[in-house]
C-alpha positions as CSV (number, residue, x, y, z in Angstrom):
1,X,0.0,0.0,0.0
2,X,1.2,3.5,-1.2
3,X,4.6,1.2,-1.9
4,X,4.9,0.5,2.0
5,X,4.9,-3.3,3.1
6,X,3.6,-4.2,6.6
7,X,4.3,-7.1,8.6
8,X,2.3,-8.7,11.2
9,X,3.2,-12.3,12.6
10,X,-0.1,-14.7,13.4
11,X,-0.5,-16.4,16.0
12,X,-0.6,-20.6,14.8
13,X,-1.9,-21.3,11.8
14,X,-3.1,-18.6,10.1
15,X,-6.3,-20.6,7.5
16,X,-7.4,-17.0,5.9
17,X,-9.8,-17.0,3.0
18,X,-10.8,-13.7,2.8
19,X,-10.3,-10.2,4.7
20,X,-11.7,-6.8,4.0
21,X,-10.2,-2.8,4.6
22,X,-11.8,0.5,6.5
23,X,-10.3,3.5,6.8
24,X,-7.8,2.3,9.3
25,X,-7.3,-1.1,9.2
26,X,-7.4,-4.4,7.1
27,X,-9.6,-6.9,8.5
28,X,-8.5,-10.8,8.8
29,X,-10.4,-13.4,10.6
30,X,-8.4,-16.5,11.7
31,X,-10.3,-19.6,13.0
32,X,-8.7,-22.2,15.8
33,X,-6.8,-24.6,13.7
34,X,-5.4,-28.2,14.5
35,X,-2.3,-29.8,12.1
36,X,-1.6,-33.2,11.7
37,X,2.0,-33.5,11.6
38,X,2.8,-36.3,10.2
39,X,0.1,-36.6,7.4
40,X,1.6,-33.0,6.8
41,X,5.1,-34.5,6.0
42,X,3.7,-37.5,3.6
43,X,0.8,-35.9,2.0
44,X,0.5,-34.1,-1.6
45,X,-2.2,-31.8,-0.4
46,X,-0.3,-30.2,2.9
47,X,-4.0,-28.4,3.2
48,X,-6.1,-31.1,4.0
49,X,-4.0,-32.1,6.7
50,X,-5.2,-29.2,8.8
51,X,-9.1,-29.3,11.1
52,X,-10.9,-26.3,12.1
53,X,-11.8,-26.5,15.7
54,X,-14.5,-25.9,17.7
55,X,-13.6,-22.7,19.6
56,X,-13.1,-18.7,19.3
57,X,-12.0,-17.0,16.3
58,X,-9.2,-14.5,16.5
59,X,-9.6,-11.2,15.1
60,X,-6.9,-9.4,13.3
61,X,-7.3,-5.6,13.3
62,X,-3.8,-4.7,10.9
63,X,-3.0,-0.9,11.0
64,X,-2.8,0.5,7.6
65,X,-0.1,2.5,6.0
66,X,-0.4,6.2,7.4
67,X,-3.1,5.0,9.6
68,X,-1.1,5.8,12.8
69,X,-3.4,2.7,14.3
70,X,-2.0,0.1,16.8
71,X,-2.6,-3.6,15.5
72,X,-5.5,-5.6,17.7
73,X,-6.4,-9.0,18.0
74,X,-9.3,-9.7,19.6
75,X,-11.4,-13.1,20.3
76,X,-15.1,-13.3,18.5
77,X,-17.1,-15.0,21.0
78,X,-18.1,-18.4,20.1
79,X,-21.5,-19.3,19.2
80,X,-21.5,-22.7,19.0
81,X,-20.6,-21.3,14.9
82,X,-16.6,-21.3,13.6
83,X,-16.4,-18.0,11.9
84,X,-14.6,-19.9,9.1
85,X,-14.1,-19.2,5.9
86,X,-16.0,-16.1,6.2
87,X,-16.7,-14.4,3.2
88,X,-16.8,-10.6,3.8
89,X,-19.1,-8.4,2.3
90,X,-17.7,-5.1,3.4
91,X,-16.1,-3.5,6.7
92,X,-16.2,0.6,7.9
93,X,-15.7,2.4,11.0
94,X,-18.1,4.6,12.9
95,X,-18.3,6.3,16.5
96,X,-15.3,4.0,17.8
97,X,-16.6,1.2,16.1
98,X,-16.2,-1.1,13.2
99,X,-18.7,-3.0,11.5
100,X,-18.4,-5.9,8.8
101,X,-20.7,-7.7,7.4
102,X,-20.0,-11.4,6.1
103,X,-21.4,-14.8,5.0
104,X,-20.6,-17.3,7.8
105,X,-20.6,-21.0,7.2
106,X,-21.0,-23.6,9.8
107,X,-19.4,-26.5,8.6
108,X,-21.2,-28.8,10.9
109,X,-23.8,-29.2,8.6
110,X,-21.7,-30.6,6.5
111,X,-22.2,-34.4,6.3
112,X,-20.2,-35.7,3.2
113,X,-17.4,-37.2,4.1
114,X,-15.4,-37.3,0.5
115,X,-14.2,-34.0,-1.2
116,X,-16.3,-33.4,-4.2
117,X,-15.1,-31.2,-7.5
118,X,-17.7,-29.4,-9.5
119,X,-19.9,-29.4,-10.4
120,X,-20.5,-30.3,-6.6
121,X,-22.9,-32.6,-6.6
122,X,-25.7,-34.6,-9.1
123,X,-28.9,-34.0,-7.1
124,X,-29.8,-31.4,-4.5
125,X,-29.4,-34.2,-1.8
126,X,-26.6,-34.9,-3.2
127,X,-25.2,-31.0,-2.8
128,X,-27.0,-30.4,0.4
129,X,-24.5,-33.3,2.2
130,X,-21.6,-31.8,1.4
131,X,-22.4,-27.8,1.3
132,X,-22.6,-26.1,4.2
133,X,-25.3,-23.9,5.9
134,X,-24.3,-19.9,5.2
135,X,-25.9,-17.0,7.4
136,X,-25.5,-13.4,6.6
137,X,-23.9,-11.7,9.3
138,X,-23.3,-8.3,11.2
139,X,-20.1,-8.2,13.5
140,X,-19.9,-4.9,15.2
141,X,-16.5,-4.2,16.8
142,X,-15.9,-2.0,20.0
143,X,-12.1,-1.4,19.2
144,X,-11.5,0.7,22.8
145,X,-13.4,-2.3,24.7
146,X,-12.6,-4.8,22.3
147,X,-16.1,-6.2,22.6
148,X,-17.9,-7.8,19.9
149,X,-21.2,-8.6,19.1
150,X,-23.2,-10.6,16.5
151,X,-26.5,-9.8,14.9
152,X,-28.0,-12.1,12.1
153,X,-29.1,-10.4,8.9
154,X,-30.9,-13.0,7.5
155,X,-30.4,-16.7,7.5
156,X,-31.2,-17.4,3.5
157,X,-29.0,-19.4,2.2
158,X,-26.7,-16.7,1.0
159,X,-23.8,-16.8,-1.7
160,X,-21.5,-13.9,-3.4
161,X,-22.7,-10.8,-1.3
162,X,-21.3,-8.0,-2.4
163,X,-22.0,-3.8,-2.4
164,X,-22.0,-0.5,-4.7
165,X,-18.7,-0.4,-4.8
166,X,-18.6,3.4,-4.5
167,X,-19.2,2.6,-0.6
168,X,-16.7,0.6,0.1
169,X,-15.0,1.1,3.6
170,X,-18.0,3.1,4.1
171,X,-21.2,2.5,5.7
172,X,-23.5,0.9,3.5
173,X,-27.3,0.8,3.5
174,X,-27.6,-2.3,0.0
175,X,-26.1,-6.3,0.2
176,X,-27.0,-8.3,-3.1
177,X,-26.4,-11.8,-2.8
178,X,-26.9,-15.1,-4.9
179,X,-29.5,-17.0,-2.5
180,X,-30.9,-20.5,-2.7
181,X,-34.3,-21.6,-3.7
182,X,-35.5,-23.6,-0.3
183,X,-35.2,-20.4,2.0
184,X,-33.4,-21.5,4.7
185,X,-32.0,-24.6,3.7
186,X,-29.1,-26.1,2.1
187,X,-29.7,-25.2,-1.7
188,X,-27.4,-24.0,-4.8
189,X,-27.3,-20.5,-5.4
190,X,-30.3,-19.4,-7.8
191,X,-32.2,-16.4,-7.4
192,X,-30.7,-12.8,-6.3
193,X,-32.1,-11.0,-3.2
194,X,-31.1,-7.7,-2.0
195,X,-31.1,-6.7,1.7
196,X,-31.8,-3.6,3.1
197,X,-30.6,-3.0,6.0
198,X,-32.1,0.3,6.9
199,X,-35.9,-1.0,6.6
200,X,-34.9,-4.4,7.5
201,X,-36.5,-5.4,4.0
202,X,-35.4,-8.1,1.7
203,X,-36.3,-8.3,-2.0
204,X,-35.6,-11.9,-4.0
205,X,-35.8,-12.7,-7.6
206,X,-36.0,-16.3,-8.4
207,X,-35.6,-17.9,-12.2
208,X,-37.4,-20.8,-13.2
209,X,-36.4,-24.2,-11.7
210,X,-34.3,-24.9,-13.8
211,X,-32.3,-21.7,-14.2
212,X,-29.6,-20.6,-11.7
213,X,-27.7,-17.7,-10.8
214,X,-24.5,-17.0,-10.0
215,X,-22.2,-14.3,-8.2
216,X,-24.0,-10.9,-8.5
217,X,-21.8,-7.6,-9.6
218,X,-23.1,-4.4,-9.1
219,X,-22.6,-2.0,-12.1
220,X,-23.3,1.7,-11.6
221,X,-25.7,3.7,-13.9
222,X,-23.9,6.0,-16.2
223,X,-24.7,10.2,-14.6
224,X,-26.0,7.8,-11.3
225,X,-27.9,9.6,-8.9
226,X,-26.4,9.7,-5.1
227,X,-29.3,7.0,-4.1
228,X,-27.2,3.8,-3.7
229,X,-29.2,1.5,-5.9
230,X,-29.3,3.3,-8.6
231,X,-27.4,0.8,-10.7
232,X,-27.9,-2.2,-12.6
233,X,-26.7,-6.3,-11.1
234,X,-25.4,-8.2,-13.5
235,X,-25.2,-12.1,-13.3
236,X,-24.2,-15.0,-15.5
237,X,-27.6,-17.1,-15.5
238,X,-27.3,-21.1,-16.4
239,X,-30.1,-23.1,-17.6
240,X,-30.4,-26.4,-16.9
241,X,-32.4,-27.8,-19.7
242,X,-30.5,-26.1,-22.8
243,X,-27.1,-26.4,-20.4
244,X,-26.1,-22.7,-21.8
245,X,-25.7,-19.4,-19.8
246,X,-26.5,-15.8,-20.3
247,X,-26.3,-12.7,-19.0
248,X,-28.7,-11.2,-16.9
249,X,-29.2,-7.6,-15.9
250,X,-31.9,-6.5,-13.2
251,X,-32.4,-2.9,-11.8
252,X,-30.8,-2.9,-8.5
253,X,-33.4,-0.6,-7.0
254,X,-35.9,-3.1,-7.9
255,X,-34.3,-6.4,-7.9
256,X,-38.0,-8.8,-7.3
257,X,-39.1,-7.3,-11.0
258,X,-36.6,-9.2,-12.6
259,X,-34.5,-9.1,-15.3
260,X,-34.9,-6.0,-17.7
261,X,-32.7,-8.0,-20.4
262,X,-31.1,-11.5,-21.0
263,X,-27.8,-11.8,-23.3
264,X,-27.7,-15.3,-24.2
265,X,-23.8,-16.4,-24.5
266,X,-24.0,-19.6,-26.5
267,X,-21.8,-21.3,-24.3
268,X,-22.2,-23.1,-20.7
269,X,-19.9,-21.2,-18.1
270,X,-19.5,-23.1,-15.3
271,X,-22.4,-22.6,-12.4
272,X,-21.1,-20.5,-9.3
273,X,-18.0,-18.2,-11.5
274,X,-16.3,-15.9,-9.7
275,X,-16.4,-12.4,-11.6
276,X,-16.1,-8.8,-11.7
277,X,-17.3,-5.9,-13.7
278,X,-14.7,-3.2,-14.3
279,X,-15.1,-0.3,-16.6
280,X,-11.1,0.2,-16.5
281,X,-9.0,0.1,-20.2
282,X,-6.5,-2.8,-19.0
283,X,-9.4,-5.0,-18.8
284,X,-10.7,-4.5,-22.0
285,X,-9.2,-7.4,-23.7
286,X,-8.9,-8.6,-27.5
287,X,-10.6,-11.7,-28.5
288,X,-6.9,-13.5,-29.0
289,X,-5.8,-12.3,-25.7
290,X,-9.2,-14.3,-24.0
291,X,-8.2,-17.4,-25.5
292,X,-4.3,-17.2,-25.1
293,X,-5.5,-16.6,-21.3
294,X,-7.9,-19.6,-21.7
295,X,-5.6,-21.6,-22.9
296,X,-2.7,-20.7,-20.8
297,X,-5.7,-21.4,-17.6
298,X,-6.7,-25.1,-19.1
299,X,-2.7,-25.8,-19.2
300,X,-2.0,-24.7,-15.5
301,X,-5.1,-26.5,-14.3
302,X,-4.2,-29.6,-16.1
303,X,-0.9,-30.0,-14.3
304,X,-2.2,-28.8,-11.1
305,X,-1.8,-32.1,-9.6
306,X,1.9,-32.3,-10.7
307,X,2.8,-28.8,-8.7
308,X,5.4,-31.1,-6.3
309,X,6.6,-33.2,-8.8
310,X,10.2,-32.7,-9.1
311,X,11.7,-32.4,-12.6
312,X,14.4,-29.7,-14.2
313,X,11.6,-28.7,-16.2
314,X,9.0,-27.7,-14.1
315,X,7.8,-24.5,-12.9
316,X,6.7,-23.5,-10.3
317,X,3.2,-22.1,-12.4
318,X,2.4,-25.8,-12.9
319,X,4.0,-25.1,-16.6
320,X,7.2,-26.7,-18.3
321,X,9.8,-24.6,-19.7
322,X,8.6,-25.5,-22.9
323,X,5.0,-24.2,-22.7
324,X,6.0,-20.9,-21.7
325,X,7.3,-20.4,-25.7
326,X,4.0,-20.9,-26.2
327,X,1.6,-18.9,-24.2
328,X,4.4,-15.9,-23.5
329,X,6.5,-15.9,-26.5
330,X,10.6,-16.2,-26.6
331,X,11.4,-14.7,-23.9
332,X,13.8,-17.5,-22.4
């Protein structure tokens, strides 16, 4: 940040998927972890040899550049609910406080006892034994006290919240999430709610049956107004039947009307995508530059499962000295 690096050693085993940023401080939540030592010395995967425990989360407070802030960890009371693998929404400060919102999982739920790889599951019982049960949360920080308290926003089954952007690290009113189609229980991501969370009012869109959504991205209308939802949410929309995906685009200030238009893509992109929407030049790439980056993707996740394999010609990208000719040119 601002070309400064800053260091802060973690107590034990640090498992972090995610973190967010205020004003003052980045945001990491680590959960009590347990290592198997041995299986940790023999096996391929060193990250299946670690178990999340039963117990309280730490919270990581990390001063940032210029900040003048002290680092803080404080424990998140336990629940009976690991705050792992949160997935955060958004963080900000206010009145000596600081407030994020994320989607907790509680792996307990969880009753499959074989990894699965996408696309997760054949039938909804199928997915339901080895997904967990996600909550949206509110975890509102006293950083003079250090207290903390938790306050569930809704208990949907909630996937790939996300904001405006423009109020990032600032208090937001809007949360637009992929939810699931039984309510509370365990179900894929398919319709798209939004949450507010001044009225305490939640809106939900749900496709047909058959028809699924994925991660929603918030898109601000061109000369927007200052009202926070005045924007479109984009999502990439699979159907089941014709096993193709489009793109959908709802209003975000009226989200339970549905989509105002559907792009079809002619293609199936694979259910539950991570993505982004950026306006910014460097992301506007050429057709040839998507598929040298496609292809260049396929070959790295192809040799994934060689990345300890020991060989003179083997890089550390999962990538042989003599593919790099071809996705990056002579530059060896």
């Amino acid at each position: 940040e601002d070309g400064v690096k800053v260091v802060t050693e973690l107590p034990g085993f640090a498992l972090l998927s995610d973190f967010a940023a205020t004003e003052n401080y980045s945001v990491f939540v680590q959960p009590p972890v347990a290592a198997n030592g041995i299986q940790f010395m023999l096996s391929k995967e060193p990250g299946k040899t670690l178990t999340v425990e039963d117990g309280a989360a730490l919270l990581h407070l990390i001063p940032r550049v210029g900040s003048g802030k002290t680092a803080k960890t404080l424990k998140i009371p336990f629940d009976g609910v690991v705050e792992a693998e949160l997935e955060f929404v958004n963080a900000f400060e206010t009145d000596g406080k600081l407030v994020f919102d994320a989607i907790r999982s509680d792996g307990k739920t969880v009753k499959a006892t074989k990894p699965v790889s996408y696309p997760w599951g054949s039938s909804l019982d199928e997915f339901a034994q080895s997904t967990s049960k996600k909550s949206l949360m509110r975890y509102t920080v006293d950083i003079g006290s250090g207290s903390i308290s938790k306050q569930v926003i809704s208990d949907l089954q909630c996937f790939f919240g996300t904001i405006n952007p423009s109020v990032s690290a600032q208090n937001h009113r809007y949360i637009y999430a992929a939810v699931g189609g039984l309510g509370t229980e365990v179900a894929p991501p398919q319709g798209i709610a939004k949450f507010d969370l001044e009225k305490k009012e939640t809106q939900v869109w749900m496709p047909r049956e058959y028809e699924f959504c994925g991660e929603p991205m918030f898109a601000a209308r061109k000369n927007a107004s200052p009202e926070e939802d005045d924007g479109y949410i984009l999502s990439v929309l699979y159907n089941g039947k014709s096993e193709e995906s489009e793109m959908i685009i709802l209003c975000a200030n009226a989200i339970a009307d549905g989509p105002i238009a559907r792009l079809p893509l002619g293609m199936r992109v694979p259910h539950g995508l991570y993505g982004c929407f950026t306006n910014a030049e460097e992301a506007k790439w050429s057709t040839e530059e998507i598929e040298r980056r496609a292809k260049l993707a396929d070959k790295m996740e192809s040799r994934g499962n060689n990345w300890n394999e020991v060989k003179s010609d083997f890089s550390g990208l999962g990538l042989r000295l003599d593919d790099f000719e071809e996705y990056f040119g002579d530059i060896l």
